[in-house]
N, CA, C and O of each residue as an XYZ file, in Angstrom:
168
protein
N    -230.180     29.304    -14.109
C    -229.556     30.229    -13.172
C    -230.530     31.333    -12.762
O    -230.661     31.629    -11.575
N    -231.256     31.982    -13.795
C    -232.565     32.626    -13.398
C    -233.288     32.389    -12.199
O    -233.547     33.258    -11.366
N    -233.619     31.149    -12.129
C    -234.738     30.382    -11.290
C    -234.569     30.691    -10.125
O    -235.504     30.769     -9.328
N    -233.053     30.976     -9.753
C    -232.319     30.799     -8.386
C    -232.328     32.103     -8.091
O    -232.171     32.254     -6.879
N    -232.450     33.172     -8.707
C    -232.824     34.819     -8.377
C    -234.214     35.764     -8.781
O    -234.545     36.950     -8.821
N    -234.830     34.305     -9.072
C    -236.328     34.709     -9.206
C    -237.170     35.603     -8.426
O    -237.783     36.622     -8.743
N    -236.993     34.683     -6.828
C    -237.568     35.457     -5.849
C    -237.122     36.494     -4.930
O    -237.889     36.956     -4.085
N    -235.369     37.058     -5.113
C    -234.489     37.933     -4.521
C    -235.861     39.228     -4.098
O    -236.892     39.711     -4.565
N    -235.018     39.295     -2.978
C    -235.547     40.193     -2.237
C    -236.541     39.966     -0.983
O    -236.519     40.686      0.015
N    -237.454     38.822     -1.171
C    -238.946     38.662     -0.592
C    -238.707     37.632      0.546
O    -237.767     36.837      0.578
N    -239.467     37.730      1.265
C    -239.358     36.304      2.422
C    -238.774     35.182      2.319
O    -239.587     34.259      2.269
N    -237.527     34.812      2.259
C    -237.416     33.152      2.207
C    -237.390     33.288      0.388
O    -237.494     32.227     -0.226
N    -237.306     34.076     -0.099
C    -236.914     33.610     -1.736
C    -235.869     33.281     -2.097
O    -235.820     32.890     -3.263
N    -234.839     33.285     -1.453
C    -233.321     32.458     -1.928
C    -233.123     31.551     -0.899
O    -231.970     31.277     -0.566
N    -233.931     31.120     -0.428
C    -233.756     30.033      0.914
C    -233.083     30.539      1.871
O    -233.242     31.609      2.460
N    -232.071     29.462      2.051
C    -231.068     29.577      3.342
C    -230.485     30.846      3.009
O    -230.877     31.602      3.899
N    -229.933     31.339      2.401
C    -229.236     32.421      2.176
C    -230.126     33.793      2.227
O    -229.784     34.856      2.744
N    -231.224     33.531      1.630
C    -232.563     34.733      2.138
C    -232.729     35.229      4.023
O    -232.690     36.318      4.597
N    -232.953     33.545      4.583
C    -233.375     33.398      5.649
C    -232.238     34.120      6.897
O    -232.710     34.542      7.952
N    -230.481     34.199      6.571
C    -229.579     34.789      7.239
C    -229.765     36.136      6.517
O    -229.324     36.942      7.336
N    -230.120     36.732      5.582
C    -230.157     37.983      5.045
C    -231.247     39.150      6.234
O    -231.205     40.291      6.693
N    -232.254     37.749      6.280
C    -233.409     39.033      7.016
C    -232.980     38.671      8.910
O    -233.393     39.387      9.823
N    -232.155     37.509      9.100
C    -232.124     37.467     10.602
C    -230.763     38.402     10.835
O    -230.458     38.636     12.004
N    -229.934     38.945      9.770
C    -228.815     39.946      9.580
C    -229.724     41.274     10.052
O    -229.733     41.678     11.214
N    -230.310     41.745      9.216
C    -231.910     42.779      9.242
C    -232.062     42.960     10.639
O    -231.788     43.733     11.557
N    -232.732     41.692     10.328
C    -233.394     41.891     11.756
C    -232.852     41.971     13.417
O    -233.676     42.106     14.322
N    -231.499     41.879     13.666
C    -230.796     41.996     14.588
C    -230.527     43.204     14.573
O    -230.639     43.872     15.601
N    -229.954     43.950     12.946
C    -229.537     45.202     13.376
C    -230.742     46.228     13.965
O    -230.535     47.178     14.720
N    -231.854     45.865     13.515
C    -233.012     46.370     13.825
C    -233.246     46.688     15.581
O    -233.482     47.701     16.237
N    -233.049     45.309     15.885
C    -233.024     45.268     17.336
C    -231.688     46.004     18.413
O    -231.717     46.513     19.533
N    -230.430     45.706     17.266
C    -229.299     47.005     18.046
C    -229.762     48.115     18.088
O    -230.123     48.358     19.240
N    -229.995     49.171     17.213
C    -230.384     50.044     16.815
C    -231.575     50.342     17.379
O    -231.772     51.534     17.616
N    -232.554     49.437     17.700
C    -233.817     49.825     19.200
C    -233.352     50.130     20.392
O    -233.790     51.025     21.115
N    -232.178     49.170     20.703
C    -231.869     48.974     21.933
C    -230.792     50.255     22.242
O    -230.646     50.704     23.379
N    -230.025     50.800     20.998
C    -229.133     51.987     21.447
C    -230.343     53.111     21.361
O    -230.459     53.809     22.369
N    -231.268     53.367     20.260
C    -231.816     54.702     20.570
C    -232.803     54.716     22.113
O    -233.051     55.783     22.675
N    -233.250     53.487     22.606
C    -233.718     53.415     23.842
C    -232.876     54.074     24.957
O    -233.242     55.036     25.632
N    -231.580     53.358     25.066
C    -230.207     54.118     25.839
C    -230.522     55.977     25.330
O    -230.656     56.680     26.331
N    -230.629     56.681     24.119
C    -230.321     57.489     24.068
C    -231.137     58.250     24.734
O    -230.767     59.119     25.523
N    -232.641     57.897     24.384
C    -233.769     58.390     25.152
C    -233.686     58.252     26.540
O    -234.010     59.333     27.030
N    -233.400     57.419     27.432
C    -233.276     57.191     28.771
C    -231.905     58.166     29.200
O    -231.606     57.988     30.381
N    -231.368     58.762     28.769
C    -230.168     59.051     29.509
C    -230.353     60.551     30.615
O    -229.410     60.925     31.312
């Protein structure tokens, strides 16, 4: 059971479940560009 939380946290270390963790990340990343852009432009 270890084996399977070995690599938590890092690129792709829990596989599939890693890989929706950082494209979760990484979207909010991109909301959060795209509203403070709106805020700056207004």
């Amino acid at each position: 059971m270890m084996g399977y939380y070995s690599g938590w946290g890092m690129m792709g270390g829990a596989g599939t479940f890693g890989i929706i963790t950082w494209l979760v990340i990484f979207v909010d990343f991109v909301l959060l560009g795209i509203w403070l852009w709106k805020q700056i432009n207004k």
